[in-house]
C-alpha positions in Angstrom: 69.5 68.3 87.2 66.5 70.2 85.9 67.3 72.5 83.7 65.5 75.3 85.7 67.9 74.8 88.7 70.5 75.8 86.9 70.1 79.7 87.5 69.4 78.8 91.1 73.2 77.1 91.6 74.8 79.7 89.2 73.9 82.1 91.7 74.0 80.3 95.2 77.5 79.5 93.7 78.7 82.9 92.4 77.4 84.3 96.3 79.5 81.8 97.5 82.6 83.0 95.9 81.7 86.7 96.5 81.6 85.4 100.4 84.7 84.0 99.9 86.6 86.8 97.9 85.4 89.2 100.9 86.4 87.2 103.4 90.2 87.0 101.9 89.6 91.2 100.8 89.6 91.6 104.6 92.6 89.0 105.8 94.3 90.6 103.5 93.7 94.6 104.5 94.3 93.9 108.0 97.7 92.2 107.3 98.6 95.3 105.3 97.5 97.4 108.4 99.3 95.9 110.3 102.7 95.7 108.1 102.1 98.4 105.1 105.2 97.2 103.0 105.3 97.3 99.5 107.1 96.8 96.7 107.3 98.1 92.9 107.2 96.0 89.6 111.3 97.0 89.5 112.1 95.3 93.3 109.9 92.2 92.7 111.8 91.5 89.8 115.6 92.4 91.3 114.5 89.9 93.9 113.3 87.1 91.9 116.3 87.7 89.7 114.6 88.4 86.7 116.9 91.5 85.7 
Protein backbone atom coordinates (compact mmCIF):
# COMPACT_ATOMS: atom_id res chain seq x y z
CA UNK A 1 0.00 0.00 0.00
CA UNK A 2 1.34 3.47 -0.77
CA UNK A 3 2.26 5.17 1.82
CA UNK A 4 -0.08 8.20 0.90
CA UNK A 5 -3.15 5.99 1.30
CA UNK A 6 -2.63 5.52 4.54
CA UNK A 7 -4.42 8.75 5.80
CA UNK A 8 -7.18 8.00 3.32
CA UNK A 9 -8.00 4.42 5.23
CA UNK A 10 -7.26 5.84 8.67
CA UNK A 11 -10.08 7.94 8.05
CA UNK A 12 -12.63 5.96 5.87
CA UNK A 13 -11.95 3.51 8.82
CA UNK A 14 -12.26 5.73 11.86
CA UNK A 15 -15.86 7.06 9.88
CA UNK A 16 -16.69 3.73 9.81
CA UNK A 17 -16.49 3.07 13.47
CA UNK A 18 -18.12 6.48 14.28
CA UNK A 19 -21.12 4.99 11.98
CA UNK A 20 -21.00 2.15 13.93
CA UNK A 21 -20.74 3.56 17.47
CA UNK A 22 -23.94 5.74 16.52
CA UNK A 23 -25.78 3.20 15.24
CA UNK A 24 -25.33 1.05 18.72
CA UNK A 25 -25.65 4.96 20.69
CA UNK A 26 -29.24 4.76 19.32
CA UNK A 27 -30.19 0.74 19.92
CA UNK A 28 -29.18 1.41 22.95
CA UNK A 29 -31.29 4.89 23.97
CA UNK A 30 -34.33 3.45 22.57
CA UNK A 31 -34.08 0.26 24.68
CA UNK A 32 -33.62 2.49 27.79
CA UNK A 33 -36.84 4.38 26.60
CA UNK A 34 -38.46 1.79 26.45
CA UNK A 35 -37.38 0.06 29.86
CA UNK A 36 -35.49 3.02 31.97
CA UNK A 37 -34.00 0.51 34.73
CA UNK A 38 -30.96 1.05 36.27
CA UNK A 39 -28.68 0.06 38.61
CA UNK A 40 -25.86 1.49 40.99
CA UNK A 41 -22.13 0.37 41.29
CA UNK A 42 -23.50 -1.18 45.02
CA UNK A 43 -26.52 -3.56 43.20
CA UNK A 44 -24.30 -4.66 40.33
CA UNK A 45 -21.96 -5.94 42.70
CA UNK A 46 -24.67 -7.65 45.36
CA UNK A 47 -25.83 -9.34 42.31
CA UNK A 48 -22.74 -10.65 40.81
CA UNK A 49 -21.74 -11.56 44.35
CA UNK A 50 -18.82 -9.55 44.65
CA UNK A 51 -19.65 -8.28 48.35
Amino acid sequence: MPETDRPFLEDTAEKTEDEIDLEEYKKAMEEFTEDPVTYTLDEVERELGLT
